[in-house]
Structures are given as C-alpha cells and as structure tokens.
VEXFI-206947 format. One record per residue (C-alpha): residue number from 1; residue in one letter; x, y, z. Coordinates in pm, whole numbers, plus 32768, in hexadecimal, padded with zeros to 4 digits. Layout:
# residues N
[site NUM; "A"; [X; Y; Z]]
...
//
This chain:
# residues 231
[site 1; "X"; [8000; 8000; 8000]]
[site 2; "X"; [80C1; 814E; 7F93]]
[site 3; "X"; [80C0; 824F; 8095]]
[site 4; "X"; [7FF4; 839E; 802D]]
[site 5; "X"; [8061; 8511; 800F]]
[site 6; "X"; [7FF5; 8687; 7F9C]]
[site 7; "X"; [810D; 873E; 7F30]]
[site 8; "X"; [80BD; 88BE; 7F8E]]
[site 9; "X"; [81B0; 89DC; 7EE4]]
[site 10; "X"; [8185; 8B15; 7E18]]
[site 11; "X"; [82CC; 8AB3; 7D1F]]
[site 12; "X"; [822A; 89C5; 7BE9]]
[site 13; "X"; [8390; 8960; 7BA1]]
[site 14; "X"; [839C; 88B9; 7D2A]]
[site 15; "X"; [822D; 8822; 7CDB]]
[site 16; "X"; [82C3; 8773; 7BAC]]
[site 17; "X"; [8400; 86E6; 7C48]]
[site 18; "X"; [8348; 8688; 7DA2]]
[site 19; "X"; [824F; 85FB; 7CC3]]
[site 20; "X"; [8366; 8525; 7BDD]]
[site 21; "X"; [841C; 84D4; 7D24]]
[site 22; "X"; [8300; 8426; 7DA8]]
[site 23; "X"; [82A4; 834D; 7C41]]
[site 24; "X"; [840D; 82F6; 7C5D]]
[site 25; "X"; [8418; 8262; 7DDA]]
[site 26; "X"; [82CA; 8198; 7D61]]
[site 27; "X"; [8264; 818A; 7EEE]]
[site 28; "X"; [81AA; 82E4; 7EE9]]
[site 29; "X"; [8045; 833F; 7E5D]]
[site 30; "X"; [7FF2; 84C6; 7E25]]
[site 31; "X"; [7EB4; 8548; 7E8C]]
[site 32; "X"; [7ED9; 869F; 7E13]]
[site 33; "X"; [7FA8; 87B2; 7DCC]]
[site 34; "X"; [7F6C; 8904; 7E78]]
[site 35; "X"; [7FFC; 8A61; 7E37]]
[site 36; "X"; [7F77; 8B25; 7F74]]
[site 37; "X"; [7F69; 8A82; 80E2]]
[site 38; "X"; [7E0C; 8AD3; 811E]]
[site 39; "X"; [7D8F; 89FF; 7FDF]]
[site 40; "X"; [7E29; 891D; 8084]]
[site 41; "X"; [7DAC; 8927; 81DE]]
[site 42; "X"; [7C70; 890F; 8125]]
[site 43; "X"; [7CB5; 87A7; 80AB]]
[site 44; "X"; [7D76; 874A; 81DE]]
[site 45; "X"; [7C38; 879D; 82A7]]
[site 46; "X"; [7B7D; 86BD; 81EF]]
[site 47; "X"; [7C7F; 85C6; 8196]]
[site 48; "X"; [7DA2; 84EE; 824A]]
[site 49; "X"; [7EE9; 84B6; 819F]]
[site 50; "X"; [8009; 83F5; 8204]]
[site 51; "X"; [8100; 84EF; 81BF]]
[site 52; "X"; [812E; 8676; 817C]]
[site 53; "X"; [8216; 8722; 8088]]
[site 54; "X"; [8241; 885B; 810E]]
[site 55; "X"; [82CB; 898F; 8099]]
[site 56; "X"; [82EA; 8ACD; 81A6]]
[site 57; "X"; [82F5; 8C08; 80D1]]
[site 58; "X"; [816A; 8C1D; 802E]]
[site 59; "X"; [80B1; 8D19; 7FEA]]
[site 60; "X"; [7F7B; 8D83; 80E8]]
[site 61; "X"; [7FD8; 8C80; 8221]]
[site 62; "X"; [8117; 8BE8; 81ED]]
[site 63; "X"; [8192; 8A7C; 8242]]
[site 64; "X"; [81AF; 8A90; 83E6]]
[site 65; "X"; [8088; 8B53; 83E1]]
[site 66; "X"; [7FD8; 8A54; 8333]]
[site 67; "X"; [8042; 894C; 841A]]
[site 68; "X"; [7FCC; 8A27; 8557]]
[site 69; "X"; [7E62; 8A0E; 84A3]]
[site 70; "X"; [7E38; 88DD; 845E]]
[site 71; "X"; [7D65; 87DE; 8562]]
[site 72; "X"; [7E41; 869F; 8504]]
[site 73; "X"; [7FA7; 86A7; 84CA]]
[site 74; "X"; [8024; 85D3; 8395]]
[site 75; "X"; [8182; 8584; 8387]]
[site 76; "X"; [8240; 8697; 82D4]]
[site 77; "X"; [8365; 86A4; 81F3]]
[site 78; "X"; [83CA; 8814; 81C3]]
[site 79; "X"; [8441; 8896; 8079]]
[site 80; "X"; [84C5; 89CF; 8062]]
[site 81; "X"; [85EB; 8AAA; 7FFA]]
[site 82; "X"; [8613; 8B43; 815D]]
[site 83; "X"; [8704; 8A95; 8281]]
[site 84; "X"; [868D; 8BB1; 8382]]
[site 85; "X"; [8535; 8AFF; 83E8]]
[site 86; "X"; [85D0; 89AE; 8431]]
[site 87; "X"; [85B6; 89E0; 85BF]]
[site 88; "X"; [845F; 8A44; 859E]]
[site 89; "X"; [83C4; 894B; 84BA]]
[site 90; "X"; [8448; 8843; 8582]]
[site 91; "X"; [8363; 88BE; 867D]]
[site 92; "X"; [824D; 87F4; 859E]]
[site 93; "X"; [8220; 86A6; 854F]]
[site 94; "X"; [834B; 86BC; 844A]]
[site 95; "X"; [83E6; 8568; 839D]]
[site 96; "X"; [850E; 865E; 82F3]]
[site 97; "X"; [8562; 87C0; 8273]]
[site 98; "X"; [85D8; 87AC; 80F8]]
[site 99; "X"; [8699; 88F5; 805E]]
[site 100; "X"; [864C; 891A; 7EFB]]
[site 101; "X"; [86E4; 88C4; 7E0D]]
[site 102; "X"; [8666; 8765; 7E89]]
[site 103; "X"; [874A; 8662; 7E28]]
[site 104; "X"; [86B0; 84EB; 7DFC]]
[site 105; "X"; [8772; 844F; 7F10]]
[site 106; "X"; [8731; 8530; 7FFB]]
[site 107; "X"; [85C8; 8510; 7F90]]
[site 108; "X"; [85D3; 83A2; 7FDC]]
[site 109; "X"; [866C; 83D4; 811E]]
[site 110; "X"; [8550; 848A; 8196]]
[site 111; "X"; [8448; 8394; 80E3]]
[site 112; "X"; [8504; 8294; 81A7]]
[site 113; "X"; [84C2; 835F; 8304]]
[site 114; "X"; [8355; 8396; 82B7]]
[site 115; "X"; [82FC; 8217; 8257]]
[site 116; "X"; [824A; 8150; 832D]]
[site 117; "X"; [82C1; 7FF8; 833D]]
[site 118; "X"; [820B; 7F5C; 8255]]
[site 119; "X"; [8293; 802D; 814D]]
[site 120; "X"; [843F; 8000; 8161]]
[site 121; "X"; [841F; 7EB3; 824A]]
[site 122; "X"; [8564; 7DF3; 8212]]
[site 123; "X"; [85A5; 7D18; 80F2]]
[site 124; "X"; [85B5; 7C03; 821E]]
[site 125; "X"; [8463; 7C24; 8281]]
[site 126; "X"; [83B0; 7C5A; 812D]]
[site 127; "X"; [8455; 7B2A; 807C]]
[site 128; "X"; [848F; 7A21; 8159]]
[site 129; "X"; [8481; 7887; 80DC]]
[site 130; "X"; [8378; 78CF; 7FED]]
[site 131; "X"; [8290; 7982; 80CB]]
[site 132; "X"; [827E; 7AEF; 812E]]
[site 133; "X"; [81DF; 7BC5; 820F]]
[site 134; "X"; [812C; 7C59; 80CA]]
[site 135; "X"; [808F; 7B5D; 7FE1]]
[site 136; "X"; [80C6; 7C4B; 7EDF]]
[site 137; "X"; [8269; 7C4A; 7F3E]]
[site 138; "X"; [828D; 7ABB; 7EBD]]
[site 139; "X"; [83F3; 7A99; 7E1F]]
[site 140; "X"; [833F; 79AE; 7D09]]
[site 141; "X"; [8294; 7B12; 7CA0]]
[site 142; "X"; [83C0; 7BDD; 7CBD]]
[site 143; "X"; [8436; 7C30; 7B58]]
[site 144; "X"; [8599; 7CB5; 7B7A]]
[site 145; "X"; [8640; 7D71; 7C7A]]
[site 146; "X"; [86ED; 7ECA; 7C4E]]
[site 147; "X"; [880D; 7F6F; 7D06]]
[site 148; "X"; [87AB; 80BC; 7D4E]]
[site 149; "X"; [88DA; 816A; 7E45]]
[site 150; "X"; [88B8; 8107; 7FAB]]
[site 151; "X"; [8767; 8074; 7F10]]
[site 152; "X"; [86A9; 7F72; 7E21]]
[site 153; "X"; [85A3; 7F69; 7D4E]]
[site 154; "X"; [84E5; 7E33; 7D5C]]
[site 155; "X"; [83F2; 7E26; 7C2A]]
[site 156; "X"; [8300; 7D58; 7BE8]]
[site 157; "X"; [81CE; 7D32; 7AD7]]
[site 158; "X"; [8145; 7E68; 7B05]]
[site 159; "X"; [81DB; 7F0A; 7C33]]
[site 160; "X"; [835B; 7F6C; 7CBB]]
[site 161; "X"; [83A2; 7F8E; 7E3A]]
[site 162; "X"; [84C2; 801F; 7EB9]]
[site 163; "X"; [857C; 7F8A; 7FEF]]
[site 164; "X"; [86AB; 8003; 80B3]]
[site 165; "X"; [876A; 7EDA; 807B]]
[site 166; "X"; [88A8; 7E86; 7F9D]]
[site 167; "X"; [88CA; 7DBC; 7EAA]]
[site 168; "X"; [89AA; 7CC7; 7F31]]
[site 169; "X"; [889A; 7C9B; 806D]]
[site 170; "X"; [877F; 7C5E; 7F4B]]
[site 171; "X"; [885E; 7B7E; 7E7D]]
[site 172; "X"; [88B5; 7A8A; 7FCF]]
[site 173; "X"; [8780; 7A9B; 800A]]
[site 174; "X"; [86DB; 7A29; 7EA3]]
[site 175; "X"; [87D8; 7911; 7EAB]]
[site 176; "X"; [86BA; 77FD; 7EEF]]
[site 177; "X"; [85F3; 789B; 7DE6]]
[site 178; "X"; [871C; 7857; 7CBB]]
[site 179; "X"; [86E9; 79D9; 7C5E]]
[site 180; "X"; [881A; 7A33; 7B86]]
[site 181; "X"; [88FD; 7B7B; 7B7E]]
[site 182; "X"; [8900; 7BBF; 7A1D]]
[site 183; "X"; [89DF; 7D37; 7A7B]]
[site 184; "X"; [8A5F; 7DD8; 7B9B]]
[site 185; "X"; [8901; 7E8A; 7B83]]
[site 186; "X"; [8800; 7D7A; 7B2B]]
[site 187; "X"; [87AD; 7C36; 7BDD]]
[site 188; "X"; [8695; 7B93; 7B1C]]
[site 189; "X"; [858D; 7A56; 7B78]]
[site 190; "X"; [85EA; 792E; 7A3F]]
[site 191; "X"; [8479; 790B; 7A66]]
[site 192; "X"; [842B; 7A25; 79A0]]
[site 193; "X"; [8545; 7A2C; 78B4]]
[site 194; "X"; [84AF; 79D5; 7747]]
[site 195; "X"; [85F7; 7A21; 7686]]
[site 196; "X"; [8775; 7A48; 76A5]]
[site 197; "X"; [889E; 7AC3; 75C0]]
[site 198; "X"; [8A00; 7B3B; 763A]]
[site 199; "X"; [89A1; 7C77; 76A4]]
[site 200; "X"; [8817; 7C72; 76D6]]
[site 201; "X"; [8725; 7BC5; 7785]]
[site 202; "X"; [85D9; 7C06; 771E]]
[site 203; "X"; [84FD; 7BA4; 783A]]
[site 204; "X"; [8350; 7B84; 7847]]
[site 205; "X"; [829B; 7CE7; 77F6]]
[site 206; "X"; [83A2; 7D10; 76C1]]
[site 207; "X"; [849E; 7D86; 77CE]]
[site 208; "X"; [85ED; 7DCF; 776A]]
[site 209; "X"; [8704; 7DBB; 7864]]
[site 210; "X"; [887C; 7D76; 7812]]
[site 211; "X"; [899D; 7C6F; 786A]]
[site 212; "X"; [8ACB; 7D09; 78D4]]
[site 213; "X"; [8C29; 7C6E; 784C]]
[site 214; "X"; [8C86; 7BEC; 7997]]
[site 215; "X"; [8B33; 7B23; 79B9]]
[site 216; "X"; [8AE3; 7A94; 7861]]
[site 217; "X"; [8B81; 794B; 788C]]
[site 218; "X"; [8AD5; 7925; 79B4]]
[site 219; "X"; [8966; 7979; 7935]]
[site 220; "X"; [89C8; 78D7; 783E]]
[site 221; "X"; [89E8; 778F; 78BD]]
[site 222; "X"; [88D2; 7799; 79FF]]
[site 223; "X"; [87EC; 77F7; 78BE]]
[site 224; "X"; [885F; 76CB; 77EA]]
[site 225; "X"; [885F; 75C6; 794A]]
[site 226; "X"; [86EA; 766A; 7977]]
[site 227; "X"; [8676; 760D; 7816]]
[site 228; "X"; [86EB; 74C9; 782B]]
[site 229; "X"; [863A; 745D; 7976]]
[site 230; "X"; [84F9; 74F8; 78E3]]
[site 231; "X"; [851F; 7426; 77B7]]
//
C-alpha cells in the first residue's frame, strides 16, 4: 500500500520535480498539488494524508502557519530554499527539512524517515523461504532486481518497490530462489526470462535488461542447465 501525500508550494518548477521524485520512488501516491496553504488546509480538513510536502515561504499563510491551523498534524517534509526556520519547524510534527535544490538522495532519505514499516521493511522480512509478510512481496513474482545507491528496486509485473537494502544482502538472500546476476546492477528471476544473447536478456513484458562481460558465461550456462531440466 503506497503511502499518500499533497505537495503544497507556490514554485511550479518544485511541483514538477516533487511530483517526478515521488513516480520515481514508486512507494508514494499524490493527492494533490497546492499553490497557497490555505487551499490546502481546505483539503487537509476534509482529508487525511500520510505525508506533507511542505514548503514555508507562500503567499497569504505560509508553511508554519499552516501547520498551527490545522486540527491533525500529518507528518511533514519541509521543502524550501531557506535554512533559517529549521529550529522552528521542528517544533511540528516534521519527518525532515529539504533545501532546494532537492537532490534525489536526499529525497529518499527523508521518504525513508517518513515510511511506516510496511513500506521499507527489510528485504529479510518481506522475502523469506517463499513466504512474506506481504502476499503481494513473493520472490516467484519478483521480476528483476535493481541497484539503486544505498537502495534497490525490486520490480515486479506491474509495480517497483524500493528497499534500503544492498545488493549483495538481496542476492544472499535470493540464493534458494536460483535468481541470477546478469550485471553488477540487475539480478533477474530465470522464471521470467523468455530469451538470452551475449549481452541481453529479454525477460516477460518484452523487458530488456543486459549481461555484463564479467557475467555472460555464467548466465550463460545456469540458462542452458535450466533449459535442459525443463526439457
């Protein structure tokens, strides 16, 4: 279940990037963009979010004012160009207090402060002998996994999670599940894997992911020992 935000600032260009941020970490839904804080007290009145991103300097009320107002506090990430309100807005219920220009990791970082647990659990507990805490986290339905930083993307059909794991952690961890690193970057489920050549895999979905140098004998033959027990 993706965790829910508003994103609430005057600058279009910081709606756009908050807004691409959050398609990109795959674990947050927006509810609605706002450009003044009392349009937004409006919906927040009426409406509960998970999650607040917050920018202080707005025109009318601005962002601590807004917070004052309101009868339930959401969690709030601050985003704003201004380092001199940090004391004070930490007087709210504040997760973090991002200085534009907002980079992506540091936009993760506070993601990863704001998530409840059931949104950047451990690799450990999600995919664990074939079961999971989430039905929906089964490593037969995981697709391929991505390293992402400190970070990895685990994709599957239609959806992509991201955990605060390492690669190395997810790839001991697939072992009993014969997943295969086809690049530093990629380890991929043979389940799904439809075609091979030396540098691609082409996996279910008409998904295109490549074999680095260093791995190709390797995919090569797991592939090859995998065909020939299915035949």
């Amino acid at each position: 279940m993706k965790m829910t935000c508003i994103i609430v600032d005057d600058e279009p260009d910081a709606h756009a990037l908050l807004n691409l941020y959050c398609a990109q970490c795959g674990s947050i839904s927006v509810k609605g963009n706002f450009y003044d804080a009392l349009k937004a007290k409006h919906f927040l009145d009426e409406n509960e979010v998970d999650l607040v991103f917050l920018d202080i300097h707005l025109p009318q009320i601005n962002g601590l004012e807004l917070l004052k107002l309101l009868s339930r506090q959401p969690k709030v990430i601050f985003t704003t160009a201004y380092s001199e309100h940090s004391l004070e807005a930490f007087e709210f219920n504040v997760i973090d207090y991002l200085l534009k220009p907002i980079r992506f990791d540091r936009f993760i970082k506070a993601i990863s402060k704001a998530s409840d647990s059931r949104m950047l659990k451990s690799l450990p507990e999600q995919i664990n002998l074939g079961d999971s805490v989430d039905s929906s986290l089964r490593p037969s339905e995981v697709f391929y996994i991505e390293a992402f930083g400190n970070y990895i993307k685990v994709h599957f059909k239609s959806k992509m999670i991201l955990l605060h794991v390492t690669m190395k952690h997810a790839e001991d961890k697939l072992k009993p599940y014969q997943f295969i690193r086809t690049h530093k970057s990629y380890l991929v489920n043979p389940e799904v894997i439809v075609h091979f050549k030396e540098s691609l895999c082409l996996l279910n979905g008409n998904i295109e992911l490549p074999i680095g140098i260093s791995y190709r004998q390797q995919v090569r033959e797991l592939l090859l020992q995998k065909s020939k027990k299915a035949n």
